[in-house]
C-alpha positions as CSV (number, residue, x, y, z in Angstrom):
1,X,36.7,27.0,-30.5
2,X,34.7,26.7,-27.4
3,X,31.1,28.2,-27.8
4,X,31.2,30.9,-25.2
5,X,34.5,32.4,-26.6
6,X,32.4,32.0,-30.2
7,X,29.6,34.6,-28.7
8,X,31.7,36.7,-27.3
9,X,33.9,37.1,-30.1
10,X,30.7,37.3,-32.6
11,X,29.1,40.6,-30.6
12,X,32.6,42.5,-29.8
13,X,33.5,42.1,-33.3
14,X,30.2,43.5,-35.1
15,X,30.4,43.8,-38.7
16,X,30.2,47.3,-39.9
17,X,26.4,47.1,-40.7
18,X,25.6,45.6,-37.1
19,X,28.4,48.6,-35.8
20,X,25.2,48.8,-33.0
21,X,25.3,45.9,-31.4
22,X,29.3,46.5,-31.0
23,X,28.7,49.3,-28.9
24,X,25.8,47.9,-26.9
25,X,28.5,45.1,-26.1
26,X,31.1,47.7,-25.0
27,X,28.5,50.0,-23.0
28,X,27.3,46.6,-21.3
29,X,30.9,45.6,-20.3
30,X,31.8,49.2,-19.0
31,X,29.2,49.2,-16.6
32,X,29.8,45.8,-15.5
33,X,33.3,46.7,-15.1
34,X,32.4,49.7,-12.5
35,X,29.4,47.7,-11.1
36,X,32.4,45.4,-10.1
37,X,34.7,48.0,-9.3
38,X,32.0,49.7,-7.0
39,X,31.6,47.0,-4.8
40,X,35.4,46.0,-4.5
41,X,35.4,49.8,-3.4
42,X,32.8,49.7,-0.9
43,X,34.0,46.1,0.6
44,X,37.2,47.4,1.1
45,X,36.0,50.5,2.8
46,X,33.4,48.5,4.8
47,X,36.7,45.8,5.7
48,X,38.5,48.9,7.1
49,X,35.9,50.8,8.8
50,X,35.0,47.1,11.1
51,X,38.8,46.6,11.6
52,X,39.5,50.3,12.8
53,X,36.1,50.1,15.3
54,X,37.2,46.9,16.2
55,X,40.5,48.3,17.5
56,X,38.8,51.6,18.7
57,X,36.5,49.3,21.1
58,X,39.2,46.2,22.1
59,X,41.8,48.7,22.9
60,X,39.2,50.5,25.4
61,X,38.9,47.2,27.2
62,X,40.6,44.1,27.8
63,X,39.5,40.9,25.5
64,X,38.2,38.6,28.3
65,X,36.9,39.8,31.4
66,X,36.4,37.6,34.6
67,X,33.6,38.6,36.9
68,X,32.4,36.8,39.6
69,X,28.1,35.8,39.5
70,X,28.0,37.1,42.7
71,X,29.2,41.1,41.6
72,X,31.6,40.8,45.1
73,X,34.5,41.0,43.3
74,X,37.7,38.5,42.9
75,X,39.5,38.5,46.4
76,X,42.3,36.4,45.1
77,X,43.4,38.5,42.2
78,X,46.8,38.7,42.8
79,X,47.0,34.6,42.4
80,X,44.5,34.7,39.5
81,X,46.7,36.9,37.9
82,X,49.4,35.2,38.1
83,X,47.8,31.4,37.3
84,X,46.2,33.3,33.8
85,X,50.1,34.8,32.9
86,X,51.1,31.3,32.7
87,X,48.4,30.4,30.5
88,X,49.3,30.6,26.5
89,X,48.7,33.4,24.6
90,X,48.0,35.8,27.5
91,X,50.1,39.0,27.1
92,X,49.3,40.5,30.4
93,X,46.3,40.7,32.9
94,X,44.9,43.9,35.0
95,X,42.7,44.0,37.5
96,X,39.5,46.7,37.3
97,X,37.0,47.7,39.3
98,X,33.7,48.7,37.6
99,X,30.9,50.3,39.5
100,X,27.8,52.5,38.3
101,X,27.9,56.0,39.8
102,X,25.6,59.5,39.8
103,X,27.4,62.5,38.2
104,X,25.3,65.6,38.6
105,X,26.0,69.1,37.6
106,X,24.2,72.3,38.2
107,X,21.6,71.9,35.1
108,X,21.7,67.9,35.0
109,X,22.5,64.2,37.0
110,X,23.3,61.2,34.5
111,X,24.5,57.8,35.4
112,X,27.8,57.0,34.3
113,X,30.6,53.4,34.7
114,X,33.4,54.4,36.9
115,X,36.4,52.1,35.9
116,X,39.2,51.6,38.3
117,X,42.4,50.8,37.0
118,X,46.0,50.2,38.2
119,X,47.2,52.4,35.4
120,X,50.6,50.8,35.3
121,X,49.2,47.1,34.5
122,X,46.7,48.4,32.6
123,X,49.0,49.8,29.9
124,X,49.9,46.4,29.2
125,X,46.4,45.3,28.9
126,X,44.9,48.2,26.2
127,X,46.0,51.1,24.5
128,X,43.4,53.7,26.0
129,X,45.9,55.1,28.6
130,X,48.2,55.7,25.4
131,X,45.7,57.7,23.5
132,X,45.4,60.9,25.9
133,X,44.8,64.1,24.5
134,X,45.8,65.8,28.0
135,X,47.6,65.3,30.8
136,X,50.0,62.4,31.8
137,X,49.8,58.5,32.8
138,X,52.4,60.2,35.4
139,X,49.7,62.2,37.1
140,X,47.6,58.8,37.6
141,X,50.8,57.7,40.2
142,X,50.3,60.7,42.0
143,X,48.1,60.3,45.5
144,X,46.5,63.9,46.2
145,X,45.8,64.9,49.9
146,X,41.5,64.8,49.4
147,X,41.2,63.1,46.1
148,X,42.2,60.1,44.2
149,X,43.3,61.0,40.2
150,X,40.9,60.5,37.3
151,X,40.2,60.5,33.6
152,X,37.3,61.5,32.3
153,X,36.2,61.3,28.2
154,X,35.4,64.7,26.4
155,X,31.4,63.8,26.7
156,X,31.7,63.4,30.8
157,X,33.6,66.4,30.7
158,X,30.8,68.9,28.9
């Protein structure tokens, strides 16, 4: 009999007269048992939480973004575009136009990121168009006689 199956045996089966040290035993495996069990609980939760913000955030934006050093944008697009869809592994690729802009309101004026999209490439790029709570990806087709269409997220919208 090896020795550590020896000790173990010994303490879980306690004679009646050392019926303590029997229970100390089982009290000390219980709680390693949920010490155990705890953090198997709280991995698993952390594991889930990091996948579902990961997904949360990618699908907002696209996994690789090209930007020039020189912030004057890609003039070529079209033929970038279509040099990356041959490259492996590359579902799909959108242009977007990102600019800083002032947003002011009767009470306040914040800085905000505009991001302009061709909404029906960018589908293909992320799931954020998908996720709408109102209106339509139709209404972002529409041209409007003095405006161009937008979304806006519930805090810009307060």
């Amino acid at each position: 009999m090896r020795f550590e199956l020896f000790v173990a045996l010994r303490y879980l089966k306690a004679k009646r007269r050392q019926a303590v040290i029997s229970v100390i035993t089982l009290i000390s495996v219980i709680g390693v048992v949920a010490g155990v069990a705890a953090l198997v609980v709280a991995l698993a939760i952390n594991s889930g939480f990091r996948q579902e913000l990961e997904k949360r955030l990618l699908g907002a934006t696209a996994n690789i973004n090209l930007l020039r050093t020189r912030n004057d944008g890609i003039s070529n697009y079209e033929e970038l575009a279509a040099r990356l869809a041959r490259v492996p592994h590359v579902v799909a690729s959108a242009p977007t136009l990102y600019e800083q802009v002032l947003v002011s309101s009767r009470s306040r004026a914040q800085g905000v990121v505009l991001k302009g999209i061709e909404p029906q490439r960018e589908v293909r790029v992320g799931d954020l168009l998908t996720r709408l709570r109102e209106g339509s990806l139709d209404g972002l087709s529409q041209t409007y006689a003095n405006a161009d269409p937008i979304i806006v997220g519930t805090e810009l919208a307060k």
